[in-house]
C-alpha positions, 0 to 999 in steps of 0.5 A: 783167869780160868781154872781146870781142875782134874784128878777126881775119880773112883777109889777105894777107901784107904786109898790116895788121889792128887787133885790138880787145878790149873790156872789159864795164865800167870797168877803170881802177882794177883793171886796171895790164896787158894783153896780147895773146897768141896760139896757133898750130896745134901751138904753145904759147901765146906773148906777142905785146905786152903794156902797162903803165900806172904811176905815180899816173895811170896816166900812164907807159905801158910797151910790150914785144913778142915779137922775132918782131913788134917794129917790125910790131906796135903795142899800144894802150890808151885812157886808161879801159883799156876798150879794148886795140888791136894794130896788126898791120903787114906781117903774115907766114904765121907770124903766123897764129893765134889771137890772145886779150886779156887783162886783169890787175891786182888787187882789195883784194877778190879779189887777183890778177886776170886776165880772157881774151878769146875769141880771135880768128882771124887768118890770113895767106896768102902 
């Protein structure tokens, strides 16, 4: 599975971006979390928000996010988990990063799996 995230770009602070990550294939049955994560200049990676799908359809969906963007960011997933979404309100120059998606779940093949997106560039000027 590979996955194409986009979306990224030059905004003002105050201002709003949708991050989108693609995935290459069906997802639905390996995939149970997403995330998105981000990397700042100088900075370790960190969690933004991630989503967690449960229960026999995958109907009971579960969000968390860093304390830094509750109530500014929004993560979302369609009902495939071929697309995962962040809506980024009243975005901050802190908030300027690299931002990657990721894919994770498991295979009665191959166990544990975790697919990265490529990152992309979100930049925030005050």
């Amino acid at each position: 599975v590979q996955l194409q995230a986009s979306g990224g770009g030059l905004v003002q602070a105050g201002g709003s971006l949708r991050l989108s990550c693609e995935a290459s294939r069906n997802t639905l049955r390996i995939i149970n979390h997403m995330a998105w994560y981000r990397e700042a200049p100088g900075k370790e990676r960190e969690l933004v928000a991630k989503i967690e799908r449960s229960g026999g359809y995958g109907d009971t969906v579960t969000t968390s996010y860093a304390d830094s963007v509750r109530g500014r960011f929004n993560i979302l997933s369609d009902n495939s988990q071929n697309n995962l979404y962040l809506q980024m309100n009243s975005l901050k120059p802190d908030d300027t990063a690299l931002y990657f998606c990721t894919f994770n779940g498991w295979t009665p093949a191959t166990g544990s799996v975790s697919y990265w997106g490529q990152g992309t560039l979100v930049t925030v000027s005050s």
